[in-house]
N, C-alpha and C positions, 0 to 999 in steps of 0.2 A: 913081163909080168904075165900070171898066167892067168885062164878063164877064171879060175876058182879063186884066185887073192883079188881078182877086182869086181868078183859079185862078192866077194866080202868087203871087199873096201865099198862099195855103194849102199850095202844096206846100213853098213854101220854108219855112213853118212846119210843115208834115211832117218835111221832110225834118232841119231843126234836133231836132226832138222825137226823131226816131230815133235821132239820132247823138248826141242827150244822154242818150237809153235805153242807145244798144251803150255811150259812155261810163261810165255810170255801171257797168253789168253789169261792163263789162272790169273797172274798178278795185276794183268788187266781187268779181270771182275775183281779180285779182291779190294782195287785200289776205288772201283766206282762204286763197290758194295759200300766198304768202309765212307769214302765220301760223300755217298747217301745217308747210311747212318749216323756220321759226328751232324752233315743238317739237318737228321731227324732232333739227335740230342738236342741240338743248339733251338731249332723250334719249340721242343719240348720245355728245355730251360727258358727260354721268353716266354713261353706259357704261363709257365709254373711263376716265373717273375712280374705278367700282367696281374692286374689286378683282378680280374673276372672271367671265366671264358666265355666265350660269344660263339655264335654259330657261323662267324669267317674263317675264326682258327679251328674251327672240329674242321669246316671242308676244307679251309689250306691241307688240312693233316690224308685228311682223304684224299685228295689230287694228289699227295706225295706218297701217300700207299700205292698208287695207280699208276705212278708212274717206273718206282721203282718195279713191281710187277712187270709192267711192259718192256723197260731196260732189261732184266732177267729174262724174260720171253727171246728178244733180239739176240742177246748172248749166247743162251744157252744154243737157238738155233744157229748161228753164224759160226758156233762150238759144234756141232753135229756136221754143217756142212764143209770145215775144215776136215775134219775127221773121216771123211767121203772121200775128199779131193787126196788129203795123204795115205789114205788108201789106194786108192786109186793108181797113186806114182807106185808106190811100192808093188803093188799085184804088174805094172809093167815092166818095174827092175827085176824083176822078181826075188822082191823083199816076201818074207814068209811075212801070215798077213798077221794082225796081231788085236788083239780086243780092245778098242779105245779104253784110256784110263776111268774108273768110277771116280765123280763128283758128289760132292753131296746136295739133294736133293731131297723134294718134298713127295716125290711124284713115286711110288710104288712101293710107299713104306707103309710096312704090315708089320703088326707084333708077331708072323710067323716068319719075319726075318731074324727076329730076335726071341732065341728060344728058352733062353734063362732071365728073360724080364719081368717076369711074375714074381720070379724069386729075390731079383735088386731090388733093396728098398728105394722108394723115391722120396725126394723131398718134393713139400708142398710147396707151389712156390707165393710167397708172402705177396699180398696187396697192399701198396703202397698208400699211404693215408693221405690223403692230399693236406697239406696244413690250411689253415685259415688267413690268407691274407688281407690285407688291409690296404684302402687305396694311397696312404701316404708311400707304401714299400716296406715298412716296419715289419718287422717279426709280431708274435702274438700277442696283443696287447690285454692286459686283462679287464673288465667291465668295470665303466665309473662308474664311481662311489656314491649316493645321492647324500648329499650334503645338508645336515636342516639346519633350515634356515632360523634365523635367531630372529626372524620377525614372528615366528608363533610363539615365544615365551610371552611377547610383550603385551598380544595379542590372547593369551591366557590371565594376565593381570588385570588388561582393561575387561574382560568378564567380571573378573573376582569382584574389580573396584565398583560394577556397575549394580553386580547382584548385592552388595554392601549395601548400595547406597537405596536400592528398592527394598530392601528387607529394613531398610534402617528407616524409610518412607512410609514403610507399612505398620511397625513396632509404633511411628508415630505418631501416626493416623488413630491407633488402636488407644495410645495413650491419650490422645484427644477428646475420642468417645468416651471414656471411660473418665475424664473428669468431672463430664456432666451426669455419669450412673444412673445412665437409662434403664441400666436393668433394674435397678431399685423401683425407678418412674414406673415400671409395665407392671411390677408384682403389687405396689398401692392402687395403680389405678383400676387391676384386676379385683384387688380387695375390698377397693371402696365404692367402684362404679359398679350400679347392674341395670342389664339389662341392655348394655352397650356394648360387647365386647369386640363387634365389627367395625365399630368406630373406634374405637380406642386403638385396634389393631392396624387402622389408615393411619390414626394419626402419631403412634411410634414408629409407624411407616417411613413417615415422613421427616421427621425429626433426627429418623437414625440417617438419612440419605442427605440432611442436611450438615449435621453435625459432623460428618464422615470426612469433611474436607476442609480445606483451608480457606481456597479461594472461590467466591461465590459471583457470580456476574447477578443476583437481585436477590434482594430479602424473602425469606420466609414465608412468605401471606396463606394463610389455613382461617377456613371461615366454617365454624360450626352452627346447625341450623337443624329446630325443631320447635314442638310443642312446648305449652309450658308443663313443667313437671319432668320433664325426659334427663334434667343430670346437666344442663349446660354450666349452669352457675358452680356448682360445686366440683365440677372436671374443672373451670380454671382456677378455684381455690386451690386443688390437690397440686397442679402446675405451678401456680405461682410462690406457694409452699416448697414443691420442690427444687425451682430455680434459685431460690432466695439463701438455701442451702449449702449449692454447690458454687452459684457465680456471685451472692452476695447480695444486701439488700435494695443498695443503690443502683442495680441493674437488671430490678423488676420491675414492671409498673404495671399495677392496676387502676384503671380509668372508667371509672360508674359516672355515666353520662347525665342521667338523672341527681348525679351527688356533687361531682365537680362542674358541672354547669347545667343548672335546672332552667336558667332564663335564656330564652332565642335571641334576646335583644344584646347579651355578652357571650352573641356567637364565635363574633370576630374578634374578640379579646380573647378567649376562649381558645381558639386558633390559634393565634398566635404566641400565648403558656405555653400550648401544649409542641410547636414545633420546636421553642426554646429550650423545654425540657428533654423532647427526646435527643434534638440534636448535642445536649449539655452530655446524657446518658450514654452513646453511642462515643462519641469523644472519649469519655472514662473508660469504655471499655475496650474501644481500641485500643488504648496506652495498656490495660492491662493481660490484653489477647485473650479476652471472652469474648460471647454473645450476648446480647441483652434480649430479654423478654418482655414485651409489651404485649396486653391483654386489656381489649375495651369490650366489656360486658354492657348488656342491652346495645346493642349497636344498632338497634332498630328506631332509639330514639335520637341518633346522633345528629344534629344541624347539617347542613349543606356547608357551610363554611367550614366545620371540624371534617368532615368527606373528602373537602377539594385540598387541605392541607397535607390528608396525610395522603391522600393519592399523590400532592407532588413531591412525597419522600418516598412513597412505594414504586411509582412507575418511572420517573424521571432520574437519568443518568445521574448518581451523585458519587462521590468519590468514596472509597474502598470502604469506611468505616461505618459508612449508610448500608452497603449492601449487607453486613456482616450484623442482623438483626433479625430476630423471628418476631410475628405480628399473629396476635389470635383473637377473634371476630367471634361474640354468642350475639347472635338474635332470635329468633323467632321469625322473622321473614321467611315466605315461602312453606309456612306452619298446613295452613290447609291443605294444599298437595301433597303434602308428608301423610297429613290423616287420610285424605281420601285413598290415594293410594294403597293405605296398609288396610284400610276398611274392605276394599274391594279386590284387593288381591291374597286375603288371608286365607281364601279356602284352597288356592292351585298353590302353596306354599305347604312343602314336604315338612311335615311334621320329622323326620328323622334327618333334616338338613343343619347342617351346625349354623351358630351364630355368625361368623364371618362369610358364609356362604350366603345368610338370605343377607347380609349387609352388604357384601358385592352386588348381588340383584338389586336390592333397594338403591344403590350411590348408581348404578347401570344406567337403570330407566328413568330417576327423579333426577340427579344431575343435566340433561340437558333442560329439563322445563327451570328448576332451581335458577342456573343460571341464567336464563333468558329474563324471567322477573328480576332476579339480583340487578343485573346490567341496567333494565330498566328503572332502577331504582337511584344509582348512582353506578358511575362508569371504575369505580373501585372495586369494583368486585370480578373486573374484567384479569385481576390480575391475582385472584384469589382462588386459592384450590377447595373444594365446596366436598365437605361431609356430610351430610344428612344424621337425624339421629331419629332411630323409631318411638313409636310408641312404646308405654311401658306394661307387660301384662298383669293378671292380677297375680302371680310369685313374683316379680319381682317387686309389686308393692310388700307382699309381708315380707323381703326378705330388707328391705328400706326401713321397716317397725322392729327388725328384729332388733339390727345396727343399733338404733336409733335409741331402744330401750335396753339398751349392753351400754352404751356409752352414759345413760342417764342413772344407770346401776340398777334399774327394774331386774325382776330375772325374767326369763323368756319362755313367759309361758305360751304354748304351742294356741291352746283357747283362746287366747285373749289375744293373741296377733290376728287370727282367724277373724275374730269378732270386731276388732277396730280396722282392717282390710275390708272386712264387708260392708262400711261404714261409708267407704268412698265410692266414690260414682264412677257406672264403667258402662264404656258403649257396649252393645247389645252384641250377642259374641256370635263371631264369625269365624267357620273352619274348626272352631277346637278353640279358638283362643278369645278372651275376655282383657280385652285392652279399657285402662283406666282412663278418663278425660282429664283428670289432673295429676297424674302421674303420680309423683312421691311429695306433691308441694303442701301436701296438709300432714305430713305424717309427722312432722315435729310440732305443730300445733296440740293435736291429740296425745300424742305421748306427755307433753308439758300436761295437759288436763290430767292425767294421771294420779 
């Protein structure tokens, strides 16, 4: 064999050994590439299959970036320094030397390797949407339903039933008031009282706040108190007229002290009629769901025994049909602190104040003396609501002769009231105003004289 067919037989066997070197190397990266990459997949797939990512599995993923990196570093040089070494044989057989193979790589790539790439279109490449997982492993579930609950319907009825039965409570209350037609009571006793309209106005006050209800824990008790002349006696006529009306006859009672028992010695007899009577009255009316009204005029001349009885129906615990009573009280007690009072405070009293306003002032300051004497008088009165009633001036005596001679059929002449007003006797006038000392009590005397 000669020089020339065995330097061609060695390089061709160089040249086989190299290319079974790069082969074998390639398929050696390709095969740790690839086995890197299905356990990148497979990482990713348990990712993507966790329920949550955490920050163990970003730096697992990063340690496995870093590592394949460093494997590729190892290869590619231990791929350079093979490439060296079979150079090397070959420059001593003398193989002609030859350009290692190009691989592909990251490291010296320039868009001025590639001169028609402006011109290729590129696709974008798409971002993958991570789905929403769920910790059971389920696919996407869609948001529950909020479900209502069938306790608010019922919870709608028990309103309805309840707003029913308070509108039905109130409708009945109203119907209540309105069998005893108070409104009627305030427009007569406006028309036929004068001179009182602050008291009239306490004492519908009072009547409305009683009558307003069913169930009362104690009776009524209103204790009217003034001069003589000021309207006592004929404000409980106009009452006991109007009760007699609405709740009927057998469930008023007028009780004149001086008429139904004149003598001290049938105190205690006296006494005990009259607790027989109320208690008969109060019985009847329970059964037939009124109020009864009792009314004791002059109560200033009333025994100690007629006091202590009805004090133990007014203050003492009795059962439902006692408390369910109104009790009304004229006397005259506590008369001279009502005059002096108005005597001496007529002048710092605003002539442009209305009549319930100086009647608030007057029940203000004369209520605590009022009761203090009352209490001392009998302990009955500890349980009574106290009115005061003023003086009367001189228009409301002519407007008492006007009444007085319309009802007797005179005609109303303007002269002749003037001159039978001036007739009656009046304290000496203070402030502006001319207060009578017998108020309207001679005015039907003098009109009879007529």
């Amino acid at each position: 064999m000669s020089d020339q067919e065995s330097s061609t037989s060695a390089s061709a066997s160089a040249s086989q050994t190299e290319g079974e070197c790069e082969g074998d190397f390639e398929g050696e990266m390709e095969g740790e590439m690839e086995g890197e990459m299905e356990g990148e997949e497979e990482r990713d797939e348990k990712q993507r299959e966790s329920p949550a990512p955490s920050l163990a599995n970003f730096s697992s993923s990063l340690r496995a970036v870093i590592r394949i990196k460093q494997k590729y570093q190892v290869l590619k040089k231990r791929r350079q320094e093979m490439a060296l070494g079979l150079g090397a044989s070959g420059a001593l057989m003398g193989a002609p030397s030859r350009s290692s193979p190009k691989i592909f790589t990251f490291d010296g790539l320039t868009p001025s390797g590639f001169p028609n790439m402006s011109s290729i279109p590129q696709k974008k490449k798409k971002r993958r949407k991570r789905r929403v997982l769920f910790p059971n492993g389920g696919g996407c579930r869609a948001p529950p339903k909020q479900e209502r609950s069938r306790a608010k319907y019922c919870l709608y009825l028990l309103f309805a039933i309840v707003f029913l039965q308070v509108y039905n409570a109130i409708e009945n209350l109203d119907d209540h008031v309105l069998r005893y037609d108070l409104e009627g009571l305030e427009k007569t006793l406006r028309r036929e009282v004068f001179g009182q309209q602050g008291a009239v106005e306490g004492l519908l006050s009072h009547l409305k706040d009683y009558l307003s209800t069913y169930v009362h824990n104690k009776p009524l008790v209103v204790s009217l108190h003034g001069p003589s002349g000021v309207g006592k006696s004929h404000l409980g006529r106009l009452l006991a007229g109007h009760f007699r009306s609405v709740v009927g006859e057998t469930l008023v009672l007028q009780y004149y002290v001086l008429h139904h028992c004149p003598q001290e010695a049938d105190a205690v007899q006296c006494a005990h009629d009259l607790s027989a009577l109320i208690s008969g009255m109060v019985e009847r009316a329970e059964e037939e769901e009124k109020i009864p009204l009792f009314i004791f005029d002059e109560a200033e001349h009333m025994h100690d025994e007629i006091l202590d009885a009805l004090w133990q129906l007014v203050a003492s615990k009795q059962s439902n049909e006692y408390l369910n009573a109104i009790y009304l009280f004229l006397s005259n007690l506590g008369h001279a602190h009502i005059t002096k009072h108005m005597l001496h405070n007529s002048s710092s009293i605003s002539m442009a104040m209305t009549a319930s306003g100086r009647h608030s002032n007057l029940v203000k300051e004369l209520t605590p003396i009022l009761r203090n004497t009352l209490e001392k008088h009998h302990q009955l009165w500890t349980e009574a609501d106290i009115l005061p009633l003023g003086l009367l001036e001189k228009g409301h005596v002519m407007e008492c002769f006007l009444d007085e001679m319309t009802r007797e059929g005179f005609y109303p002449d303007r002269t002749n009231i003037e001159r039978l007003a001036g007739e009656i006797e009046y304290y000496p006038a203070v402030g502006g105003h001319e207060y009578s000392q017998t108020g309207c009590k001679q005015v039907v005397a003098k009109v009879n004289l007529l």
